[in-house]
N, C-alpha and C positions, 0 to 999 in steps of 0.2 A: 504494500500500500504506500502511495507517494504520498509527500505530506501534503500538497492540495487536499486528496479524498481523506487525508487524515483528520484534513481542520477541517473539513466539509462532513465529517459523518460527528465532531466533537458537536458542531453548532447545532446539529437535528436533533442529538441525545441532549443538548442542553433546554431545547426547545420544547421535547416532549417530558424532560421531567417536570413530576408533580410534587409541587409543593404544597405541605396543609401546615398548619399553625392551631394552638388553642391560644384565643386572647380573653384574657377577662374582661368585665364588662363592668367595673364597679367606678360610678361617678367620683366617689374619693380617691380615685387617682388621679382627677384633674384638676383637685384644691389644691391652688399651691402652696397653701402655709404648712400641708400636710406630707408634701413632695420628700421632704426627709427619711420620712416614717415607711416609706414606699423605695429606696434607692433598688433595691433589687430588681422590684417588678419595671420599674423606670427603665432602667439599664438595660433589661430581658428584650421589652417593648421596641426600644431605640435598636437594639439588634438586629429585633424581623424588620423593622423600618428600610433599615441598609441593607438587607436581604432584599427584600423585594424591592428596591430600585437596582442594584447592584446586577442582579438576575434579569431585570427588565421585564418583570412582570405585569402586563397589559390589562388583565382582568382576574379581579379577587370574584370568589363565588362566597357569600357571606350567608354561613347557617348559623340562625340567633336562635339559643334558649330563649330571646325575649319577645319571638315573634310565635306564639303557636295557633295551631290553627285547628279546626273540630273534625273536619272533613276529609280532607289531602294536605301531601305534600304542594304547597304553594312556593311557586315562584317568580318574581318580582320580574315585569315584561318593559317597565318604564323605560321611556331614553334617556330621561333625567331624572332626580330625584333631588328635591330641596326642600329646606325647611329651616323653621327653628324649633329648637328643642328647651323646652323651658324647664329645668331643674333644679327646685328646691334648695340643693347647695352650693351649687355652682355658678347659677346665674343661666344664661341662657347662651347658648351653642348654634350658629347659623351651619348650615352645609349645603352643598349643592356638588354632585356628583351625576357623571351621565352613566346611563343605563347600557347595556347589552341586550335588546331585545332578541336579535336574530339566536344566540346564545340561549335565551333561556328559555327561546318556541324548542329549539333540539333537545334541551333537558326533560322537557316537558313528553318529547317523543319518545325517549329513550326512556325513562318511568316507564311512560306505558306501553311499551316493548316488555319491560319486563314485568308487566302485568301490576304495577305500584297503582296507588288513589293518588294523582298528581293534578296539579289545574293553573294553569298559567296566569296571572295577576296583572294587570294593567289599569290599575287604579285602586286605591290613591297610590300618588306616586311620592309617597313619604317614607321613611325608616322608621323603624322603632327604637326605643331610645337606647337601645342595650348596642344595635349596630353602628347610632352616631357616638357613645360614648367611644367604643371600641376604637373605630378611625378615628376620631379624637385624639385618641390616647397614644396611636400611632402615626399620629401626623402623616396620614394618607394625602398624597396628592388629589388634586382635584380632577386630574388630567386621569386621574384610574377609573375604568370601568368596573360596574359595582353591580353585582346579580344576586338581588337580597332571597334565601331560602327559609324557609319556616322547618318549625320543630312541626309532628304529627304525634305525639303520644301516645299510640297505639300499642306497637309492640318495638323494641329493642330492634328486634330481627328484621321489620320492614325499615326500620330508618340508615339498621348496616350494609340492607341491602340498598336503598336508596343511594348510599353513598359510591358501592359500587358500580350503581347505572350514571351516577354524575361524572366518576372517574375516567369509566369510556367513554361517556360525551367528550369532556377537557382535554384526555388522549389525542382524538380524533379534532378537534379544532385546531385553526389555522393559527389563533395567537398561546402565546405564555400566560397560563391562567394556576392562581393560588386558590386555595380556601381555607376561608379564616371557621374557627369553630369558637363562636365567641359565648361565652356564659363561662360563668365559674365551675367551679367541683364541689362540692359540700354545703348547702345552701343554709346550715343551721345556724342563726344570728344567735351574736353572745356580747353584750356590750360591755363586760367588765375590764375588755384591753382590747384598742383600736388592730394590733395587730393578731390577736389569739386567732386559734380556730378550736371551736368544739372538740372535742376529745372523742367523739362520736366519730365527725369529720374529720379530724386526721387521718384515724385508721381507715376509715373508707378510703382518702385520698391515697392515703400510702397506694391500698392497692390497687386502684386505678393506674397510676401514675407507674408503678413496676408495670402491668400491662403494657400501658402504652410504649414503655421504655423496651420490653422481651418483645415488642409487635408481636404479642399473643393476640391478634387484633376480634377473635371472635370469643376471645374470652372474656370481656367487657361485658359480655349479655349472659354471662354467668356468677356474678359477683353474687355477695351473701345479699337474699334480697332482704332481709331482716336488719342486717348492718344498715343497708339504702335507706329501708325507710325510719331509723335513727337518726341519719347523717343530714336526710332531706335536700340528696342531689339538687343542682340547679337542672331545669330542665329533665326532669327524671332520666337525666344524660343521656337524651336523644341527641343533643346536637353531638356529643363525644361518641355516639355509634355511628353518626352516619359520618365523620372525620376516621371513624377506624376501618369504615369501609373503603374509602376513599384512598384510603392510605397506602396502598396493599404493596403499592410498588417499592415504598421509601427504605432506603438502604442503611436509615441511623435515626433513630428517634433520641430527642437531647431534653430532658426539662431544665430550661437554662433559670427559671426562677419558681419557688412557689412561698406564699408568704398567705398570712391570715388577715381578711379586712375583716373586722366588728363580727370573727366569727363563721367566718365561711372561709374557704379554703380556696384560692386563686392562684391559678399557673399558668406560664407560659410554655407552650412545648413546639418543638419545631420538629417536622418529618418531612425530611428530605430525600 
């Protein structure tokens, strides 16, 4: 092989790899008098930031704990998405992001291909506040395209598989597309210390977080359910199965932070 087709086969493999991330989703990371108390997660954050410009990453697919829906798998068809986000601690958050529509008609096909409850959304063309905190927090360019997914609560096993029919969609498209898996791990609040987490929720995290790290990635839907519903998952960690589905291909799972906000368990993890 000449180094032409060498650098020629480097940029299609770099082209078609899949990037997924877990970002948390908690507004006290963007108080800044609280920015201290956070350097971890900050630091974690600011990393995928330079990942995904570095990478040239063109379109994030964003599945939020904070968007669930009754019915299907829902996904965001807007060209653009804008808004302000009005939050109690923080004051209020403008954004304006464009959409992926053509993008999220294939998701939509590829679901039901593989027989999923999926329904494509094009209106309203707003975020939910757990998706604007998240790119917030990552100081997303405006210039990214943004393909907001909903959690289904239904079963574990449809949302891993979900993630697997999103996977071969991303595959198969023509640009560089991430997914962010935004919601925390352990969703049980404890106001006695701004950074604790539940004692409940750590041990759940612990062993989320070893899964995610051995890409035992269908063992995620076999966690002690009795432990969960102690810990009181965010998301009853839909959106963290359909990221494990997604994932399948990634060669190194890294949790580069994980730290307690007022009791919940939040981490950053990269699979690459």
């Amino acid at each position: 092989m000449g180094p032409l087709s060498a650098s020629v086969q480097s940029v299609s493999s770099e082209a078609t790899t899949l990037r997924s991330y877990v970002i948390p989703a908690q507004s006290l990371l963007l108080d800044e008098e609280l920015a201290p108390r956070f350097l971890s997660l900050h630091s974690a954050l600011r990393r995928v930031s330079e990942e995904l410009q570095q990478s040239a990453t063109q379109v994030l697919l964003v599945v939020s704990a904070g968007w669930v829906t009754a019915d299907a798998f829902c996904v965001g068809a807007c060209a653009q998405y804008a808004g302000v986000l009005e939050e109690s601690l923080i004051g209020t958050i403008s954004y304006c992001y464009s959409g992926a529509p053509l993008l999220a008609q294939r998701l939509v096909e590829y679901g039901a291909d593989a027989s999923l409850p999926v329904r494509l959304v094009a209106d309203p063309c707003q975020l939910d506040a757990s998706t604007v905190v998240a790119l917030h927090a990552l100081q997303i360019s405006p210039e990214m395209q943004i393909v907001p997914l909903s959690i289904y609560p239904l079963s574990l096993r449809d949302s891993y598989r979900w993630g697997r029919a999103i996977a071969e969609t991303a595959s198969a498209w023509g640009m560089r597309v991430a997914l962010l898996a935004v919601g925390g791990l352990s969703g049980k609040l404890d106001h006695r210390e701004i950074t604790a987490v539940s004692p409940e929720g750590k041990q759940h995290d612990e062993q989320v977080l070893r899964v995610l790290e051995q890409r035992a990635w269908s063992e995620l839907l076999n966690l002690d359910p009795l432990l969960a519903a102690r810990a009181q998952p965010v998301g009853g960690m839909h959106h963290l199965a359909v990221l494990s589905g997604f994932a399948q291909q990634a060669r190194e799972v890294q949790v580069l932070s994980y730290q307690g906000i007022i009791g919940t368990g939040n981490a950053v993890v990269r699979c690459v």
